[in-house]
ZADOGU-596068 format. One record per residue (C-alpha): residue in one letter; x, z, y. Coordinates in steps of 0.5 Angstrom, whole numbers, padded with zeros to 4 digits, always signed. Example, Ala and Ser with C-alpha at 12.3 -4.5 7.8 and 13.67 -1.06 7.14 Angstrom:
2
A+0025+0016-0009;S+0027+0014-0002;
***
This chain:
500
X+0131+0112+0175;X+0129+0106+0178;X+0127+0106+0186;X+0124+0101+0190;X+0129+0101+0196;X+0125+0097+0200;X+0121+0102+0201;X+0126+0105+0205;X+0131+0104+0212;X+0138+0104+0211;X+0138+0111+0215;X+0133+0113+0209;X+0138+0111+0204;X+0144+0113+0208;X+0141+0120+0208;X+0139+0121+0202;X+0146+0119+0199;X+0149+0124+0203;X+0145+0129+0201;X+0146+0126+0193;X+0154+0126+0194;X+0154+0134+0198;X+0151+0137+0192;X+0153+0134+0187;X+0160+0135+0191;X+0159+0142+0191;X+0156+0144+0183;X+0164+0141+0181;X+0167+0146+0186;X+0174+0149+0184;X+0177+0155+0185;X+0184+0154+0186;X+0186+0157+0193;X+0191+0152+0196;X+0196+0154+0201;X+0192+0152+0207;X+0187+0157+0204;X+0191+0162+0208;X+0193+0160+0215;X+0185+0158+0215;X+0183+0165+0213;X+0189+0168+0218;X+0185+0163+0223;X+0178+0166+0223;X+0180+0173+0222;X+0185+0173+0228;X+0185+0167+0232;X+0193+0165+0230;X+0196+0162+0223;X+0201+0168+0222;X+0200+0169+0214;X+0204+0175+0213;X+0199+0179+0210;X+0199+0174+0205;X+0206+0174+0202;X+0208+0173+0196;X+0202+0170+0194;X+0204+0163+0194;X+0211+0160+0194;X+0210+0155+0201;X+0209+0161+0205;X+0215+0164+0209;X+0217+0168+0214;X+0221+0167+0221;X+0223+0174+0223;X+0221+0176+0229;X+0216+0170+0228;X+0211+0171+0223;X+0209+0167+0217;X+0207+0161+0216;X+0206+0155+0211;X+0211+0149+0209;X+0207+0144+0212;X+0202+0141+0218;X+0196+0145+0220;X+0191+0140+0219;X+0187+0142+0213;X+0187+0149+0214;X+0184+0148+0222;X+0178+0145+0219;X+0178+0150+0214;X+0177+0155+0218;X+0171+0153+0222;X+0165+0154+0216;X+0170+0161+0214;X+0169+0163+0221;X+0162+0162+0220;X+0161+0165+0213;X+0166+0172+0216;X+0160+0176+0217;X+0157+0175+0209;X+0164+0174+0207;X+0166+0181+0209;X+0160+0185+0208;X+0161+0182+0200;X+0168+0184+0200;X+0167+0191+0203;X+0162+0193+0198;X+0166+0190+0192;X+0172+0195+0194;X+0169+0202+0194;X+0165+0200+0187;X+0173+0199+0186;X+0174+0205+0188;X+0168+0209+0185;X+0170+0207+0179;X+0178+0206+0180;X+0178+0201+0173;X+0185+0197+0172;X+0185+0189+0175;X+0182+0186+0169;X+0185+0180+0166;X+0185+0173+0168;X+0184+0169+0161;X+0190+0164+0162;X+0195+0160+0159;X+0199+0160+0166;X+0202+0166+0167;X+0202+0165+0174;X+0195+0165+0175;X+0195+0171+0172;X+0200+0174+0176;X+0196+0172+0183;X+0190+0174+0180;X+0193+0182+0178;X+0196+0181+0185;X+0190+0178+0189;X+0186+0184+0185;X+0191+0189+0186;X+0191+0188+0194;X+0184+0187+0194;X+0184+0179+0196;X+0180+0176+0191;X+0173+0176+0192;X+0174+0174+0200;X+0179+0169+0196;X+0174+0166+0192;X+0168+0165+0197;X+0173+0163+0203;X+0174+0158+0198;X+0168+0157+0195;X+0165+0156+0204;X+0171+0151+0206;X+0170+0147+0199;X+0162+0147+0200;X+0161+0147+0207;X+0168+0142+0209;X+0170+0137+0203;X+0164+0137+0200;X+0159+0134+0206;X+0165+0130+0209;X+0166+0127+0202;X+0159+0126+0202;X+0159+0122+0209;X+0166+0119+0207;X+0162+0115+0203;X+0156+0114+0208;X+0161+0110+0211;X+0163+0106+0206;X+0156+0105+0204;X+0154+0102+0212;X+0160+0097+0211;X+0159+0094+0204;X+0152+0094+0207;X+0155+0089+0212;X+0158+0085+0207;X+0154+0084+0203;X+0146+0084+0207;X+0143+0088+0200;X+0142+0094+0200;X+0142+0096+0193;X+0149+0092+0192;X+0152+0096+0197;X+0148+0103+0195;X+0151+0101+0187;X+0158+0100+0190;X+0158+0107+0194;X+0156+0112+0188;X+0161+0108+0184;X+0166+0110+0191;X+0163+0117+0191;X+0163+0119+0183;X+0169+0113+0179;X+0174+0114+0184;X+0180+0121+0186;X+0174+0122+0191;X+0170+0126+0186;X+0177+0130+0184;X+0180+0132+0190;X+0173+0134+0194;X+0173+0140+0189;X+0178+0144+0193;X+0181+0144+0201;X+0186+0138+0200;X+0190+0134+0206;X+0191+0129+0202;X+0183+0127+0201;X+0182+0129+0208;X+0188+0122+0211;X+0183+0119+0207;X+0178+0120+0210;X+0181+0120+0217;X+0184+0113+0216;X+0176+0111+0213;X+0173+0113+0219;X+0178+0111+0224;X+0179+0104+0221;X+0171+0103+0220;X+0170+0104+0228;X+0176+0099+0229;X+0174+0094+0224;X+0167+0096+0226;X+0163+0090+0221;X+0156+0091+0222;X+0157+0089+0230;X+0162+0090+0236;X+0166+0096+0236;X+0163+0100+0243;X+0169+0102+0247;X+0168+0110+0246;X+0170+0107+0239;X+0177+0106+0240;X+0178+0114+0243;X+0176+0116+0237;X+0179+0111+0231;X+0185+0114+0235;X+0183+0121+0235;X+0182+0121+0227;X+0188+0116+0225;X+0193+0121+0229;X+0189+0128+0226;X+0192+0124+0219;X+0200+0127+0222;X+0196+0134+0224;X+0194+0135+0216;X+0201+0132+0214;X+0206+0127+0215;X+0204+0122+0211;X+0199+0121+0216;X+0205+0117+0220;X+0203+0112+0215;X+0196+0111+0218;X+0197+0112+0225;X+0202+0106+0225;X+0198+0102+0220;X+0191+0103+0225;X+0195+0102+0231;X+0198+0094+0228;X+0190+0093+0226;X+0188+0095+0233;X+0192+0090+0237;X+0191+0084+0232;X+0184+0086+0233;X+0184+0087+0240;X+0188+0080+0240;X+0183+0076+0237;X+0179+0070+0241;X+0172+0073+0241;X+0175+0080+0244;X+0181+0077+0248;X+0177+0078+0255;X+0176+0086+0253;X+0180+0091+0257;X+0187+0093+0255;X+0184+0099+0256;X+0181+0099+0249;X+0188+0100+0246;X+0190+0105+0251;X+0184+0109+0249;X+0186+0109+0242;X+0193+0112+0245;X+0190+0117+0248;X+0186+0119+0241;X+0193+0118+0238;X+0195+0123+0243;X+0190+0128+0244;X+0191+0129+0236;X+0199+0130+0237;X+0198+0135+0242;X+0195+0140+0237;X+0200+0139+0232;X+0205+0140+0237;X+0202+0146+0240;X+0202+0149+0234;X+0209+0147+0232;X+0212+0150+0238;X+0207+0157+0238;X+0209+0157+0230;X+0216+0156+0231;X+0218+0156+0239;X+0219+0148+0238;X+0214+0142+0239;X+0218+0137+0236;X+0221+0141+0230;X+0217+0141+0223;X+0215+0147+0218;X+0221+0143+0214;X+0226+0144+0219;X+0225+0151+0218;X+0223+0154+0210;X+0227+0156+0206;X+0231+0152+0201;X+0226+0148+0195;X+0227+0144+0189;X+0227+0138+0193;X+0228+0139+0201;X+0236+0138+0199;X+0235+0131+0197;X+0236+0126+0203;X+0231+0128+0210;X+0227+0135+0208;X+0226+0131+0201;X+0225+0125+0203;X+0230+0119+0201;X+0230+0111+0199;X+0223+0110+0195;X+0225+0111+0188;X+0223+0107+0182;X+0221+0112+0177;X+0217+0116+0182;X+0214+0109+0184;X+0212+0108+0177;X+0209+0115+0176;X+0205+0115+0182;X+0201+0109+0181;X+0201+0109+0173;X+0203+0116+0171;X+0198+0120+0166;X+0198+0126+0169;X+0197+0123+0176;X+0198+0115+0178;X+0193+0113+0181;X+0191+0107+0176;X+0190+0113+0170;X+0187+0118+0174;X+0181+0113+0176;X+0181+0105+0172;X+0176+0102+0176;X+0181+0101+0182;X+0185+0097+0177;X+0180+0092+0178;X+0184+0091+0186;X+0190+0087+0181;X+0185+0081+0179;X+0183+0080+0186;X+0187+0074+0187;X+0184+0071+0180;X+0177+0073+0182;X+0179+0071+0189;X+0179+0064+0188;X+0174+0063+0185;X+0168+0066+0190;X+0169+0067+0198;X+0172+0075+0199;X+0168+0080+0200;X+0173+0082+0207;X+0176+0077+0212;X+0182+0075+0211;X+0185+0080+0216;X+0183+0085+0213;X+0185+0084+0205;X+0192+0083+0209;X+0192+0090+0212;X+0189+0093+0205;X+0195+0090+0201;X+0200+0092+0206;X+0197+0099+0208;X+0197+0100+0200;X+0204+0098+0200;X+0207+0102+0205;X+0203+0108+0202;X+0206+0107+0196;X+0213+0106+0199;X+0213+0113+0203;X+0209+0117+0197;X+0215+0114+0192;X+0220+0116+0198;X+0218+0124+0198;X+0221+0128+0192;X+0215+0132+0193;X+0211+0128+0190;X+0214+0130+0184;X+0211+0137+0183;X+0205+0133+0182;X+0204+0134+0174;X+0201+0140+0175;X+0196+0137+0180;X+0193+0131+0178;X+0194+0125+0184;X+0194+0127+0191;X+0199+0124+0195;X+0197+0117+0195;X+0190+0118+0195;X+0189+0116+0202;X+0190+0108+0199;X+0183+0109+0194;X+0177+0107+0200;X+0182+0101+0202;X+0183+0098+0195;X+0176+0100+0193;X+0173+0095+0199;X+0177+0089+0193;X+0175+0093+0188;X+0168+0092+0190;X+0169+0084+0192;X+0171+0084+0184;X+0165+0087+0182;X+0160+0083+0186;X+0164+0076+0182;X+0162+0079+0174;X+0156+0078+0171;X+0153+0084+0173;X+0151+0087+0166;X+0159+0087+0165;X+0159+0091+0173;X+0155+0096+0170;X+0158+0098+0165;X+0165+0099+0168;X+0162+0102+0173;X+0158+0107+0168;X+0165+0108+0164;X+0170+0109+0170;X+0165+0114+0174;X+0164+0118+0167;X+0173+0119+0166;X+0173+0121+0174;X+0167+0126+0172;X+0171+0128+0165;X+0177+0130+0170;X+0173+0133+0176;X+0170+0138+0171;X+0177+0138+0166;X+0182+0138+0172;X+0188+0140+0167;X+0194+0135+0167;X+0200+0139+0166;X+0199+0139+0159;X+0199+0134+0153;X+0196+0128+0155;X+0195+0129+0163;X+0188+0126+0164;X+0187+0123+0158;X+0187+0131+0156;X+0179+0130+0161;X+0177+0125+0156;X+0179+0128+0150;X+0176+0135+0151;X+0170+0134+0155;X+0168+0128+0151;X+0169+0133+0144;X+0167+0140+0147;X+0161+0138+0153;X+0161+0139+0160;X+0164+0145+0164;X+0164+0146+0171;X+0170+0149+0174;X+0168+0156+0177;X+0164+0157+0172;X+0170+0157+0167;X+0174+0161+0172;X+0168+0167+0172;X+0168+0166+0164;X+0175+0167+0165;X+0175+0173+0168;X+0170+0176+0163;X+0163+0176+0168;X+0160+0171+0165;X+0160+0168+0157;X+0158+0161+0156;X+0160+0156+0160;X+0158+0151+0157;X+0151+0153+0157;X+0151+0155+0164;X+0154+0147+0167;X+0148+0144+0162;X+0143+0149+0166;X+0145+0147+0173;X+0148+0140+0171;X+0140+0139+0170;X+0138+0143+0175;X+0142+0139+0179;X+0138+0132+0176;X+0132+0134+0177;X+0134+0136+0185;X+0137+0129+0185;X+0131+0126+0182;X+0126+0129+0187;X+0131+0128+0193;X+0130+0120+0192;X+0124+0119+0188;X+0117+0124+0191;X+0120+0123+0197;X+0119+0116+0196;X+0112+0116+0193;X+0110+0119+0199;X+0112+0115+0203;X+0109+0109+0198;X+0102+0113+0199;X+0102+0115+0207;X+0103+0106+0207;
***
């Protein structure tokens, strides 16, 4: 599909790369219902977090006596997820009302869930037996749709105005933004409500408005890099990281000669936007467990982990370092190689100018560094065999900024295809999506390559028997899908090339 871009403005191509990653985003949805999936629903049905009604259906969910229940962790993720939810109630509670009394007409036993995992098919007989499923499956389906999706999508409308900065071509910068969208852990995480990805997306969108390389930041801008930089503690503690990284760079920037005459106020903006977000989470801290100050950690029960060091946290460990950047079920490096491109940047560096100043590559490295510290700190990083790499994913727009400078030095035959290859194994894990079992990510590139593409809600419904073929059902919609896209970027172009 070859598209003369300068027919275009900047606002066109931005637009349609939205649209282009939003739908695409939504087709790849999985079905899995996370944790911050209850306190979401708790929210849009009763205005409060207390999960009791979902008890033991999941094991991060605990009750404080005379309290309520709640999550083991922030709230962050579950407060975004419940805005589409609140929206979609209606629909959502009139599908689920009229499934139950054909349940009950017929009065037939939960079916089975078709899976090797014996808790998945234990929550499915309970979610089906106390009547959560269905509401389950389209709250999921709304937060994934309606939240991860379209701010993904927007995510990479960020990265695509700053590349576009960088490099003054349009084209360039659209390249490298699909190749940020669809070859690295974005395209993965987006299947399903995730903190992790969503302080990605925070410290993006915070760092864009500091850095700001298109033009001066306005002041306005300031407010709201903190906003988001402090949202990154709300959705989980890791986002302590950002909110001490953003504040070294907004100093170093607010130090610099051409902005040395601005107000100090700039900084004390950025302070209140921390602090705005801070609030919340000590607002819900102190309704949920009657102190603003103390964590959900304080207070769950005893796990695996949380004995070892502060609530699970102890000196960085080199092995769970390793496995974070380089394990096969959920290092950074194997879940997406193009980001393995970060390492030659020295080599390519002396070669040609960066593609970011100075300042900029030394706060990704260090930011890079610190977030693999704490990651590899957190002895619940370990639990993530069983769902691919999640805890460092707040590093991939950072790296992918030196990735994209290496690119932009190769012989651009040589760029295209690794970018080809690299989004083709990210799109073999967002449809795959087990690594618990043999090969971790590899096992993606083996059964998607060998037994042809599967979108994964179509696998689930096949699972539960209301469908057969999947297979066939993805090719279906994958080439609808195509043609969408295709339309979306090439009619609409056509008519403006006539209307000239």
């Amino acid at each position: 599909m070859k598209i003369d871009l300068t027919q275009l403005t900047h606002r066109d191509i931005a637009l349609r790369l939205f649209l282009t990653g939003w739908l695409i985003y939504a087709l790849h949805f999985a079905t899995n219902t996370v944790r911050e999936i209850y306190p979401a629903l708790a929210l849009g049905d009763h205005f409060n977090f207390d999960v009791t009604e979902y008890l033991g259906l999941h094991p991060d969910l605990f009750e404080m006596p005379g309290r309520g229940a709640f999550i083991n962790n922030n709230p962050g993720a579950s407060i975004f997820g419940a805005i589409p939810y609140l929206l979609a109630r209606p629909v959502i509670d009139r599908v689920v009302e009229r499934v139950q009394a054909m349940r009950a007409a017929s009065n037939a036993p939960p079916p089975e869930y078709a899976s090797i995992y014996p808790m998945a098919r234990e929550f499915y007989r309970q979610a089906y037996t106390r009547g959560f499923d269905v509401k389950f499956a389209l709250a999921a389906g709304v937060m994934q749709a309606f939240l991860m999706a379209p701010l993904s999508a927007w995510s990479v409308v960020v990265m695509f105005y700053i590349l576009l900065s960088l490099t003054a071509s349009p084209r360039r910068a659209l390249g490298l933004a699909l190749l940020y969208a669809f070859a690295t852990p974005i395209f993965y995480r987006t299947a399903q409500l995730n903190q992790n990805l969503l302080i990605s997306h925070m410290a993006l969108f915070s760092f864009a408005l500091l850095w700001h390389p298109w033009n001066p930041p306005a002041r306005a801008h300031y407010f709201f890099a903190g906003l988001f930089a402090g949202w990154a503690v709300v959705l989980d503690y890791s986002g302590l990281v950002v909110v001490a990284a953003m504040s070294v760079y907004a100093l170093a920037g607010w130090r610099d000669p051409p902005r040395a005459a601005r107000s100090f106020f700039e900084l004390v903006r950025f302070g209140i936007g921390v602090a705005a977000s801070g609030g919340v989470l000590m607002a819900y801290q102190w309704a949920a467990f009657g102190n603003p100050l103390l964590p959900a950690q304080r207070y769950m029960p005893a796990t695996e982990y949380s004995g070892y060091g502060f609530s699970g946290m102890v000196l960085p460990q080199l092995d769970l370092l390793w496995d974070t950047a380089f394990g096969f079920r959920f290092g950074l490096f194997i879940s997406a190689p193009i980001l393995l491109l970060a390492f030659a940047g020295p080599w390519w560096f002396r070669r040609a100018a960066r593609l970011i100043a100075n300042r900029e590559t030394w706060f990704v490295i260090l930011f890079t560094l610190a977030f693999f510290l704490f990651s590899s700190a957190s002895q619940y990083g370990r639990l993530q065999f069983n769902s691919g790499v999640r805890y460092i994913v707040p590093v991939t727009p950072f790296l992918f900024l030196i990735v994209a400078g290496v690119l932009l030095q190769m012989p651009p035959r040589l760029a295209m295809g690794i970018g080809i290859a690299a989004t083709y194994w990210s799109w073999c894990l967002a449809m795959y999506r087990d690594v618990e079992q043999g090969w971790g990510v590899f096992e993606s590139l083996i059964h998607i390559t060998l037994e042809g593409v599967r979108l994964p809600w179509l696998m689930t419904l096949e699972r539960m028997g209301y469908i057969q073929n999947a297979p066939l059902w993805s090719i279906g919609l994958l080439a609808v899908s195509g043609a969408l896209v295709w339309g979306l970027w090439k009619i609409q172009l056509t008519r403006q090339v006539k209307a000239r």
